[in-house]
C-alpha positions in Angstrom: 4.7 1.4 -17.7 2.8 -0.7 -14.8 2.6 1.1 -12.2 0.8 -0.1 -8.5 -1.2 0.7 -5.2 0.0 -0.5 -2.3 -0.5 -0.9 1.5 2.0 -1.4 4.4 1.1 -2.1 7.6 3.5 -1.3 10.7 2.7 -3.6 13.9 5.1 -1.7 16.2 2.8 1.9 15.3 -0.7 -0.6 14.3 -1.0 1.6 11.3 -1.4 1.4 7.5 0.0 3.3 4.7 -1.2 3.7 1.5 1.0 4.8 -1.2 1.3 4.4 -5.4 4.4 3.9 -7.0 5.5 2.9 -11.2 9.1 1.4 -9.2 7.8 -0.5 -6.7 11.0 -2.1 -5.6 12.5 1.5 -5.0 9.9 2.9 -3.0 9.9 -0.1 -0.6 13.1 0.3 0.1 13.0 3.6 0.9 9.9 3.3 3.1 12.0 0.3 4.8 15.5 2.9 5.1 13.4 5.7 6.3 13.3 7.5 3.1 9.8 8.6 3.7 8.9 10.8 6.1 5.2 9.2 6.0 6.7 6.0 7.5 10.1 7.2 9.1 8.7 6.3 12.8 8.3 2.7 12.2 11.1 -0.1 10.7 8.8 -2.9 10.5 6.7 -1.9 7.3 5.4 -4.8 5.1 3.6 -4.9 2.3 -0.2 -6.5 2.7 -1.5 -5.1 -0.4 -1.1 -4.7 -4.2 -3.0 -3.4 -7.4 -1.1 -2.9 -10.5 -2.7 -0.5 -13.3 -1.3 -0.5 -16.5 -0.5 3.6 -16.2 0.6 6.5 -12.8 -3.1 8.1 -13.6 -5.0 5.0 -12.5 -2.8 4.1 -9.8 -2.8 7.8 -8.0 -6.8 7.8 -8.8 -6.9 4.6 -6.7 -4.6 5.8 -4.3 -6.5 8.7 -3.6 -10.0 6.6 -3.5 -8.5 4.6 -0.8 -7.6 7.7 1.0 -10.8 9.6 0.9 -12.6 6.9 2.4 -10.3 7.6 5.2 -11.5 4.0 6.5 -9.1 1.5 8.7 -12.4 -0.6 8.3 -12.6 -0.5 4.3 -8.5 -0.9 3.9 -8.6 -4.0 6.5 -11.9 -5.0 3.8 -9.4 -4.8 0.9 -6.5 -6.6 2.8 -9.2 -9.5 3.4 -10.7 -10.0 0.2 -7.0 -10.4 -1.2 -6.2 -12.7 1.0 -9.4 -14.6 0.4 -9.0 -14.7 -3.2 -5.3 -15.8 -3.3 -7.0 -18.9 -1.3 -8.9 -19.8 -4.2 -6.1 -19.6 -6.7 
């Protein structure tokens, strides 16, 4: 089962969230129909950020790497080299 890291960004709170998910679609929505309670505050989440692992174990031990750096810096790194790269395609 592929399951993914992800990060939204919210422009009307300026903040990120980072969150792993094996349905993808489903959790988006419910971020976007305030079924989270981690991103309930905003309604203009979008997604800036994807990794897909092959199983949940890899994608919740990345997760949680993201999260420990507790970095705006390091996610906005991440968000940029992406971007970069999909330039290059």
């Amino acid at each position: 089962m592929e399951c993914a890291v992800y990060i939204l960004y919210s422009i009307q709170m300026d903040q990120f969230y980072v969150g792993s998910s094996c349905n993808l679609e489903d959790r988006l929505n419910r971020h976007k129909n305030h079924g989270s309670k981690a991103t309930k505050k905003a309604t203009d989440w979008e997604l800036v950020y994807l990794e897909k692992f092959s199983d949940r174990t890899l994608a919740v031990r990345r997760e949680l790497e993201i999260k420990k750096k507790k970095s705006r810096k390091y996610i906005e790194l991440l968000i940029q080299g992406e971007k970069d790269s999909e330039g290059h395609r």
